[in-house]
C-alpha positions as CSV (number, residue, x, y, z in Angstrom):
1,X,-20.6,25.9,-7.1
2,X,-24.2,24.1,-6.0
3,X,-25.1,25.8,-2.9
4,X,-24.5,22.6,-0.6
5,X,-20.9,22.4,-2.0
6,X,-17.9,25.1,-1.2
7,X,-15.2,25.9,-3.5
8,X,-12.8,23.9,-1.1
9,X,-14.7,20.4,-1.3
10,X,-12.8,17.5,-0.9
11,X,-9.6,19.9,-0.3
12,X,-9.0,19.1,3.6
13,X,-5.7,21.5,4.3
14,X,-5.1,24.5,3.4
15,X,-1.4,23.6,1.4
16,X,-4.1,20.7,-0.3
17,X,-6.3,24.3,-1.7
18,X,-3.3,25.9,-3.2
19,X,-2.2,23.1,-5.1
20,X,-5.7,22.9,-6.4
21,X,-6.4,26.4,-7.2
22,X,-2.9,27.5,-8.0
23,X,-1.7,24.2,-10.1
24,X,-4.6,21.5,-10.6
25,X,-7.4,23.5,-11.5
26,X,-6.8,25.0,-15.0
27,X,-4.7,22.0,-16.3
28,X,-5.4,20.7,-20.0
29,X,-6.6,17.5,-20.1
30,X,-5.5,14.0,-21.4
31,X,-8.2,11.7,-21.4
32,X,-6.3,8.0,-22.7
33,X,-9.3,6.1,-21.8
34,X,-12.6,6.3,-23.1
35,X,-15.8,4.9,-24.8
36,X,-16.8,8.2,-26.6
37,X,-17.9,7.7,-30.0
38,X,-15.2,8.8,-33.0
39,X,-18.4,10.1,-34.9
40,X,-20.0,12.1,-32.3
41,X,-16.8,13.9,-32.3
42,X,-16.0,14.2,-36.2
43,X,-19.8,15.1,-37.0
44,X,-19.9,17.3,-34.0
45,X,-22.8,15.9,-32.7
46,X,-25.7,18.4,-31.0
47,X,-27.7,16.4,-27.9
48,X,-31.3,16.4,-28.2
49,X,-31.6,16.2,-24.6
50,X,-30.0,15.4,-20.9
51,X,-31.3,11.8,-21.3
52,X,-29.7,11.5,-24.8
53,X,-26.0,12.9,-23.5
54,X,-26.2,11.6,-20.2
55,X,-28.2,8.6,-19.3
56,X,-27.3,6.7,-22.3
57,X,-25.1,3.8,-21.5
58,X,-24.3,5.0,-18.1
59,X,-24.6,1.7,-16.1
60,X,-23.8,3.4,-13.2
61,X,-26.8,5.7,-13.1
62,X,-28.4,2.5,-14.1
63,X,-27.4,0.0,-11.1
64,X,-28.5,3.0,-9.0
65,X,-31.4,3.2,-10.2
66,X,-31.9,-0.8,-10.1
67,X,-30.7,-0.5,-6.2
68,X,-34.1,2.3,-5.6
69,X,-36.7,-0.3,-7.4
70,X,-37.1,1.6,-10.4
71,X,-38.4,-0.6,-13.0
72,X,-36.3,-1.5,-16.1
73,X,-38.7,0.6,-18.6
74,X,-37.4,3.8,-16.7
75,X,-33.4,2.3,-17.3
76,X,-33.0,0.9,-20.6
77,X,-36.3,0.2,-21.5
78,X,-38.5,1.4,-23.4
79,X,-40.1,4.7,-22.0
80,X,-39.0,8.3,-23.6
81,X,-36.3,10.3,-22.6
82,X,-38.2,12.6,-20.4
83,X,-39.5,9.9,-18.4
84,X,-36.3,8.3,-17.7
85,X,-34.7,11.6,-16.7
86,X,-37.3,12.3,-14.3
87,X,-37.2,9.0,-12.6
88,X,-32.5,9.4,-12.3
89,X,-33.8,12.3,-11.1
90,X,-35.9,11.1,-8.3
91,X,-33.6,8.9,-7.0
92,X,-30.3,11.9,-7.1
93,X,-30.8,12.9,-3.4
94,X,-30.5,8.9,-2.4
95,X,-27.5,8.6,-3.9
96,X,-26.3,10.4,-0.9
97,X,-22.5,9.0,-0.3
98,X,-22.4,7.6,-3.6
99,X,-19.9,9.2,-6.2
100,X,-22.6,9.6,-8.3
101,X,-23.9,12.1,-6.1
102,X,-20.9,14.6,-6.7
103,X,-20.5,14.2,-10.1
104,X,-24.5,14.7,-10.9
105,X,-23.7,17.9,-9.3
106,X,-20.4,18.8,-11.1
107,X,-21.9,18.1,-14.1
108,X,-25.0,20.1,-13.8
109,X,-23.1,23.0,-12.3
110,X,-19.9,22.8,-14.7
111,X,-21.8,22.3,-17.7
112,X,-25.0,24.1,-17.6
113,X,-24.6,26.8,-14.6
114,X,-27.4,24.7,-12.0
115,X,-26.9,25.0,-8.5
116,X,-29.2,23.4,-6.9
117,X,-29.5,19.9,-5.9
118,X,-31.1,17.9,-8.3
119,X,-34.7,15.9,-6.8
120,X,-38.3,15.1,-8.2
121,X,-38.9,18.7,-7.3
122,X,-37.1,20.5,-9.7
123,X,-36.9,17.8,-12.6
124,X,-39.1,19.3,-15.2
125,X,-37.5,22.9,-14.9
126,X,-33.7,21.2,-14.5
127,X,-34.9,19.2,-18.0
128,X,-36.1,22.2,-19.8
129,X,-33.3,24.4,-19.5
130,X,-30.6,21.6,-20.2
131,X,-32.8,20.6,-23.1
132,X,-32.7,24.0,-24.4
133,X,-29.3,24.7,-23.5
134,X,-28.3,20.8,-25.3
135,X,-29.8,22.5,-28.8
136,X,-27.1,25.1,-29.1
137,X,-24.0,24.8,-30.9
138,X,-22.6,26.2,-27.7
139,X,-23.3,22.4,-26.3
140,X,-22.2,20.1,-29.4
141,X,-20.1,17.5,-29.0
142,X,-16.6,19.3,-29.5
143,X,-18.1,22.3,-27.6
144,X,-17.9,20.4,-24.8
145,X,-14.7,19.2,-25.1
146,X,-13.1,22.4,-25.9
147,X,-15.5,23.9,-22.5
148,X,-12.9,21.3,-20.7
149,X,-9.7,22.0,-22.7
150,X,-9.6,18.4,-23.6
151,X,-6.1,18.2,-25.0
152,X,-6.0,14.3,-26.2
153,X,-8.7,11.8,-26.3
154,X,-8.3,8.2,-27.4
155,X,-11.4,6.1,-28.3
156,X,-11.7,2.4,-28.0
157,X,-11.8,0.3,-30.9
158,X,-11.8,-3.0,-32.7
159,X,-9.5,-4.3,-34.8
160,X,-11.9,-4.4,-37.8
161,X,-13.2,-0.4,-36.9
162,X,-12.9,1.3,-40.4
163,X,-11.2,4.7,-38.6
164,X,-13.3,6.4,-40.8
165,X,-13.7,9.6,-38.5
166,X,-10.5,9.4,-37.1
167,X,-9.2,9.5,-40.5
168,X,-11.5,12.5,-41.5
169,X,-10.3,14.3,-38.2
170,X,-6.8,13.6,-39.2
171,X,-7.4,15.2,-42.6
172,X,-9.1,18.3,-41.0
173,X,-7.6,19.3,-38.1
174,X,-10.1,22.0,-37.5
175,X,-12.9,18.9,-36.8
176,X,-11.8,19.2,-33.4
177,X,-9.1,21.7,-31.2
178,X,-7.5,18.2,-29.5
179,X,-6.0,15.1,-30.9
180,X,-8.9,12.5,-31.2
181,X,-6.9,9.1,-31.6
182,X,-8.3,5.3,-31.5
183,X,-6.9,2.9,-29.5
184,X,-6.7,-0.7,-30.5
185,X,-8.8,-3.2,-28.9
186,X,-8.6,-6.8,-29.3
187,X,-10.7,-8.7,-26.7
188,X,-13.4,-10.4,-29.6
189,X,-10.3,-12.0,-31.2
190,X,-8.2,-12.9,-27.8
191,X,-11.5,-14.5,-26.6
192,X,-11.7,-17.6,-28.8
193,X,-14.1,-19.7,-26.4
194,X,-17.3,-17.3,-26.9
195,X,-19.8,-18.0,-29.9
196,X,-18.9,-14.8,-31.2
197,X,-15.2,-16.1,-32.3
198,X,-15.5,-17.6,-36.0
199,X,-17.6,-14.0,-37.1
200,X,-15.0,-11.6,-36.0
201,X,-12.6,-13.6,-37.1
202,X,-14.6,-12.9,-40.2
203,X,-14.4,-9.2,-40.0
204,X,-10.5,-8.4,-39.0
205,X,-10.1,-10.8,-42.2
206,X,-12.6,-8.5,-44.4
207,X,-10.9,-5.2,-42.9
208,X,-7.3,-6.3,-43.2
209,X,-7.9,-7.7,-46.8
210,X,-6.1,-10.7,-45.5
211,X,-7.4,-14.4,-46.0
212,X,-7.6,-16.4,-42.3
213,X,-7.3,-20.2,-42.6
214,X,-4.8,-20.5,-40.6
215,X,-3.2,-19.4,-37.1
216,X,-0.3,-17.5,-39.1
217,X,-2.9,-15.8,-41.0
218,X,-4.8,-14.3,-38.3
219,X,-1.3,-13.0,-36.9
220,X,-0.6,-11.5,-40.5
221,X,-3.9,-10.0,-40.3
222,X,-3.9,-8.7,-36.8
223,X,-0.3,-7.2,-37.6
224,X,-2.1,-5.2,-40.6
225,X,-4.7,-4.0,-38.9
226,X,-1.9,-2.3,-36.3
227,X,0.4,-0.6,-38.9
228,X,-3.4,0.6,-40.2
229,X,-4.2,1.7,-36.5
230,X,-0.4,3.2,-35.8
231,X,-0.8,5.2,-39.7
232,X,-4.2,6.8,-38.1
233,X,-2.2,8.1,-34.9
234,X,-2.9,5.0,-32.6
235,X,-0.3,4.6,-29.7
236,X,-2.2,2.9,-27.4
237,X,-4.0,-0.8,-27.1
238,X,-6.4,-1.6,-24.7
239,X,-7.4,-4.9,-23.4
240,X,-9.6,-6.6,-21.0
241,X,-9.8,-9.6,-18.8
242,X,-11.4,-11.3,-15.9
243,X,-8.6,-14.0,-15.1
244,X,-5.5,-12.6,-16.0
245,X,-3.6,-15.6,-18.8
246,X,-1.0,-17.3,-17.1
247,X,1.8,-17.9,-19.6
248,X,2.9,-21.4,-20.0
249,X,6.5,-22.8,-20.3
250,X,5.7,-25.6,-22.4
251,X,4.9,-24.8,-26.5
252,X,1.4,-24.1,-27.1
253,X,-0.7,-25.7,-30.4
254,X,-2.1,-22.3,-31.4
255,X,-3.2,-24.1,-35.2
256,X,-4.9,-26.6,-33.7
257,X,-6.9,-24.4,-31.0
258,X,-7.9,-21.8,-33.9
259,X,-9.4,-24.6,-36.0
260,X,-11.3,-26.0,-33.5
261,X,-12.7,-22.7,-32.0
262,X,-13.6,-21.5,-36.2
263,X,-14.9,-25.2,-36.6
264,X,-17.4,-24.6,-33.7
265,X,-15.9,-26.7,-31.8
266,X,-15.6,-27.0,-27.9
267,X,-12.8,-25.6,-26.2
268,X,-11.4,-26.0,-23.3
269,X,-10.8,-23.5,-20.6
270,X,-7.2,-24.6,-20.3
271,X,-7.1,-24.4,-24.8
272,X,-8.8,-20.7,-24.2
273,X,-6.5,-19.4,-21.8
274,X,-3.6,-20.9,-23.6
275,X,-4.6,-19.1,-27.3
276,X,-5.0,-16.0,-25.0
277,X,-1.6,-15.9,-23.4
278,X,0.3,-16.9,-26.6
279,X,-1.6,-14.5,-28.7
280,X,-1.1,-11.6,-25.9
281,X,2.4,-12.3,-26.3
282,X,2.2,-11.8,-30.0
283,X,0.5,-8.5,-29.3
284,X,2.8,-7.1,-27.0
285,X,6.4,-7.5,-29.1
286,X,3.9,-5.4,-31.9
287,X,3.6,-3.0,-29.7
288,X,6.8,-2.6,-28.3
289,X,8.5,-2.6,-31.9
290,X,6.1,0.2,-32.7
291,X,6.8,2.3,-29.2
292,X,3.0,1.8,-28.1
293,X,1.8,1.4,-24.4
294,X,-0.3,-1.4,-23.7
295,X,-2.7,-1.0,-21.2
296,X,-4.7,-4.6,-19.1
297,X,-7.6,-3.8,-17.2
298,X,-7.7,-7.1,-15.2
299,X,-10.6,-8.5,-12.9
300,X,-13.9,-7.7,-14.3
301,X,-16.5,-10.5,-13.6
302,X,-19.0,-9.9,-16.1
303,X,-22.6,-10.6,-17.3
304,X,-23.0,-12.1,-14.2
305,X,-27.3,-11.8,-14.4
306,X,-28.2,-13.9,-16.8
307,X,-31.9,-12.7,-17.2
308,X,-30.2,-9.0,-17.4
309,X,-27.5,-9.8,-20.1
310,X,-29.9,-11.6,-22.7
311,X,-32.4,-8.9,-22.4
312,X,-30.5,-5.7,-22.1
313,X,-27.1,-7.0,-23.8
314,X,-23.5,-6.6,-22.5
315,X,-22.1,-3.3,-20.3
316,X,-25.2,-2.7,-18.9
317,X,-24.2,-2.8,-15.0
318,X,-24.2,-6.8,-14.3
319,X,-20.9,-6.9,-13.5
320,X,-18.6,-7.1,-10.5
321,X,-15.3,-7.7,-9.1
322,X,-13.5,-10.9,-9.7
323,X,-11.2,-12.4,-7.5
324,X,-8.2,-14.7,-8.2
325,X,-4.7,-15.3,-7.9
326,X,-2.9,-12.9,-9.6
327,X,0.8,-12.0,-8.6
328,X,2.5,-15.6,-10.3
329,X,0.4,-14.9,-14.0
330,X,1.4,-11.2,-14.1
331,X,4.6,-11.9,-13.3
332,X,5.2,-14.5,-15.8
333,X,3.9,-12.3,-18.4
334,X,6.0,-9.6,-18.0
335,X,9.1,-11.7,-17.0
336,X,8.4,-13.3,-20.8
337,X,8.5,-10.3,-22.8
338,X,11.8,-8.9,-20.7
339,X,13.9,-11.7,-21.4
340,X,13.2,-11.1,-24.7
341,X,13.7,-7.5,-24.5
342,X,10.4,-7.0,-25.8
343,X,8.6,-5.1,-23.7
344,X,6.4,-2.3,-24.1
345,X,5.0,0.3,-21.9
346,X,2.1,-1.3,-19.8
347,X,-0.3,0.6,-17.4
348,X,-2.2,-2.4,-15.5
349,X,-5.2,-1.6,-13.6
350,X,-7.3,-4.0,-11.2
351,X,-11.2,-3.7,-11.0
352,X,-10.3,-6.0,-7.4
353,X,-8.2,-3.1,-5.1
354,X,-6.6,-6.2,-3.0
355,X,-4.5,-6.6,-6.3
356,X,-2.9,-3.1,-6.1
357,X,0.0,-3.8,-3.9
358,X,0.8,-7.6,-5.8
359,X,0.7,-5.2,-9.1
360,X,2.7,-2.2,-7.6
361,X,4.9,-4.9,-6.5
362,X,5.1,-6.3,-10.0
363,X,5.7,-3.2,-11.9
364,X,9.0,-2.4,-10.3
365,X,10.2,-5.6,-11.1
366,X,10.3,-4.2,-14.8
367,X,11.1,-0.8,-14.7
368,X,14.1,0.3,-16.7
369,X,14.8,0.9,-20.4
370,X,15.7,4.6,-19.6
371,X,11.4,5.2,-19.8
372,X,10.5,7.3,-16.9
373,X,7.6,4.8,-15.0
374,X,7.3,2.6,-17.6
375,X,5.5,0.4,-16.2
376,X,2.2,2.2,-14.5
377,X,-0.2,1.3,-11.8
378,X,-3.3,2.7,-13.7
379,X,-5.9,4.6,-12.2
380,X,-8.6,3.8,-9.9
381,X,-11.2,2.1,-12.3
382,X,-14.7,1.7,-12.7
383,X,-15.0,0.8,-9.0
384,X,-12.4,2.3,-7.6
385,X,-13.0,5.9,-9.2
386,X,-14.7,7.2,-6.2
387,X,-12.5,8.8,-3.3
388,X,-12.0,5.9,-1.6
389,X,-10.7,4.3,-4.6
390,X,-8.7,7.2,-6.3
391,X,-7.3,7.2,-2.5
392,X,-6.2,3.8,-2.5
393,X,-4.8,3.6,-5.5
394,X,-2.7,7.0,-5.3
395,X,-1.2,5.6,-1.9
396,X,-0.5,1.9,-3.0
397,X,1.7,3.6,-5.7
398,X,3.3,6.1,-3.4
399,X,4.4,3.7,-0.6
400,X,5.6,0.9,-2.9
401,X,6.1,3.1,-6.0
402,X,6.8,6.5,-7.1
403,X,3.6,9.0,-7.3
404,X,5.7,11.5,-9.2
405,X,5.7,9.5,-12.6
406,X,1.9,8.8,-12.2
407,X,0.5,9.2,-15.7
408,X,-3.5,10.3,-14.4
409,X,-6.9,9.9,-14.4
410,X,-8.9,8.5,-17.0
411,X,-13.0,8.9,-17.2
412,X,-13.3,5.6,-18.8
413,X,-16.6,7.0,-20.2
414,X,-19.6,6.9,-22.4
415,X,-21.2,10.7,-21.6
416,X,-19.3,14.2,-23.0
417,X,-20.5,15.2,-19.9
418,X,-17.9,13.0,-17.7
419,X,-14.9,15.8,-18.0
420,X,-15.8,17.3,-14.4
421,X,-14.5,13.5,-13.3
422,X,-11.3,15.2,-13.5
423,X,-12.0,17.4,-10.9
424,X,-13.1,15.1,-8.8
425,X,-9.9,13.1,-9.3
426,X,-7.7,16.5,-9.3
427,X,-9.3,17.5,-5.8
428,X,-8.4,14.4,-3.9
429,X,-4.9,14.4,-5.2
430,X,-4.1,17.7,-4.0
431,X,-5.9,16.9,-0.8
432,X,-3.6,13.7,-0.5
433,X,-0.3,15.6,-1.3
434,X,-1.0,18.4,0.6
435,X,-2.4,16.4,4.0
436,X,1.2,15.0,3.2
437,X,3.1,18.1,3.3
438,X,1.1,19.2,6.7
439,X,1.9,16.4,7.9
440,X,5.6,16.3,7.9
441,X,6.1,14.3,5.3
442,X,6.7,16.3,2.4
443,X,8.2,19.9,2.4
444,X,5.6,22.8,3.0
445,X,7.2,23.7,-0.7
446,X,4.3,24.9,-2.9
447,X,6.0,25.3,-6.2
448,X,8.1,21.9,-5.2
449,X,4.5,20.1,-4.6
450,X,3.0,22.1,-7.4
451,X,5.7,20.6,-10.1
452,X,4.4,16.9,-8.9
453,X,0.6,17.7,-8.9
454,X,1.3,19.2,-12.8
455,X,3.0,16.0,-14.1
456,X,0.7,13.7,-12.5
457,X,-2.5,15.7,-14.4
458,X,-1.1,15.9,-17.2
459,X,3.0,16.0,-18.3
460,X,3.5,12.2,-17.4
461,X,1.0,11.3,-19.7
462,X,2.3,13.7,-22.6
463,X,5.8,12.1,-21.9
464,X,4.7,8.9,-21.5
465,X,2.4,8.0,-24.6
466,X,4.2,10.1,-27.2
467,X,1.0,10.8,-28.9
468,X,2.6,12.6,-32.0
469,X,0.9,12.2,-35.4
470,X,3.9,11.5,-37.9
């Protein structure tokens, strides 16, 4: 471990270290969540450099980085590789506190052996070796996986996304030693307000080979492009929102919204929410006649810099927790798709942690169908992933829920070098249970808390997601 860490971090009783060590630790891996490129993986990608693997798209690093003054060039900019490295890691020790702090540190350690704490000092020397390290097979893309006994990993794509290297991965299983599957996400065709509408309209209707004129037709051609998704191993969609739809009684003019937003045309909020809620809808009996889980990351304000997002683009750390009322919109939603007995596994996460209890609350509204926890209070996420979070989060769903069908931790990641998040994630669960246990509120049972700790890494999620290529 780096010399200022123990092999016990994070672990605060001594039950908490033997759930860790003895059942935690050496788990598999099922990653349902991330933004890891499909290609990287089928062409096993080698990493020129730590910049290339691990600064790349990390808006965390970035906002950090923003927070210490360093100027944009050294972020996204326009200076080298070399010289962004050396200024993330100039400002490593002051992230002090910061999750970012821990997992630099796991990440350095677990992937490339360095123990030391990562400064200005040692930069050059820290580059060097990862650099020459990053030009070995040893350290391509599936390497790194397989370093992490990455068992399942699902990417996140559009509807119009060709599968190309999923399909090639699916033809060749030796491309990687764990199941590499998309998941389908349709936020640019939910979305009809944005300026982007009419051209990916465009694209679902190139990729499906289905002409959209009409509201019918872009349900014909979104149903295509699932069965094309569910025929490459897809079991999972993915979706995201700030305001969560609310779902109205009253019929909704779905024709005349779609014409207006592909004319150009204005729409309303109250027309945009509308389409979104009726088409979610649509989405969601697909899903459930297909056995999918649908998963709604709720409550991201985003792009809110304006100067950042037109010169850097989307995803690149201007956004922030949204708050609104939730409990009445996610209630209606579900309550729509029960009566109808239409619906389909859902994990619901909250970027805002004041809506964990009104969704834990939710969720057991809906349970039933003979599916163990099928509905799931999703992990901590973006925000929340720190201790604090993942602490939050794990006892919100004990207290009003059950822990034991928890389905895990996601990395929700751009960077093959994010696997050590597990860890992190694995450590504070153990620590959790186990303070539990020495507590008095749990049995000082090992193999009794052990059996929990080994569903909740990983046997939930197997269960849960039924991730079997046919």
């Amino acid at each position: 471990m780096p010399e200022f860490m123990k092999e016990d971090m994070l672990l605060s009783s001594k039950m908490g270290e033997k759930l860790y060590h003895g059942y935690a630790k050496d788990m598999p891996i099922f990653d349902y969540h991330t933004h890891l490129d499909a290609r990287d993986i089928c062409e096993d990608k080698i990493f020129s450099n730590p910049a290339e693997v691990w600064l790349a798209g990390d808006h965390y690093k970035w906002r950090a980085m923003r927070w210490l003054g360093i100027e944009e060039k050294l972020i996204t900019g326009d200076a080298d590789d070399k010289q962004k490295f050396l200024a993330w890691a100039s400002c490593v020790p002051k992230t002090a506190g910061n999750p970012l702090f821990l997992w630099t540190h796991l990440e350095l350690y677990r992937y490339f052996g360095i123990k030391e704490m990562l400064s200005a000092d040692n930069a050059e020397r820290v580059w060097d070796e990862c650099s020459e390290k990053l030009r070995s097979r040893e350290y391509s893309a599936r390497s790194l996986m397989r370093a992490f006994s990455v068992e399942v990993l699902c990417t996140t794509d559009d509807p119009a996304d060709s599968l190309e290297h999923h399909a090639a991965m699916l033809e060749n299983s030796s491309k990687t030693d764990c199941a590499v599957l998309p998941a389908f996400r349709p936020d640019s065709i939910l979305n009809c307000s944005g300026n982007h509408f009419t051209n990916c309209v465009l694209q679902l209707q190139e990729a499906s080979s289905q002409h959209i004129a009409s509201y019918s037709g872009l349900l014909t051609a979104l149903e295509a492009r699932i069965n094309f998704f569910h025929a490459h191993g897809c079991r999972i969609s993915d979706h995201g929102f700030s305001e969560f739809p609310l779902v109205k009684q009253e019929k909704v003019d779905q024709e005349a919204i779609f014409q207006k937003a592909m004319n150009g045309g204005a729409v309303t909020n109250e027309e945009a929410e509308s389409f979104q809620g009726e088409l979610l809808l649509f989405l969601a009996r697909k899903y459930h006649s297909l056995g999918w889980a649908m998963q709604l990351h709720i409550g991201a304000a985003r792009n809110n810099k304006t100067a950042g997002f037109l010169s850097i683009g989307k995803d690149a750390g201007f956004d922030s927790m949204l708050d609104f009322m939730l409990s009445r919109r996610i209630n209606a939603f579900l309550d729509a798709l029960d009566r109808e007995g239409k619906l389909p596994k859902t994990v619901l996460y909250s970027l805002n942690p004041v809506h964990h209890e009104v969704l834990a609350s939710a969720i057991g509204n809906f349970q039933g169908g003979g599916i163990k926890g099928k509905l799931q209070l999703g992990a901590g996420w973006w925000f929340n992933d720190q201790k604090d979070g993942i602490e939050r989060q794990l006892t919100c769903l004990a207290s009003i829920g059950l822990i034991s069908t928890f389905i895990g931790m996601v990395t929700d990641s751009r960077s093959f070098l994010s696997f050590p998040r597990h860890e992190y994630f694995r450590r504070i669960l153990c620590s959790l249970i186990g303070s539990w246990a020495e507590n008095g509120e749990l049995p000082m049972d090992e193999a009794f808390l052990g059996e929990i700790i080994q569903d909740i890494c990983l046997y939930n999620a197997r269960e849960y997601f039924s991730l079997k290529i046919e």
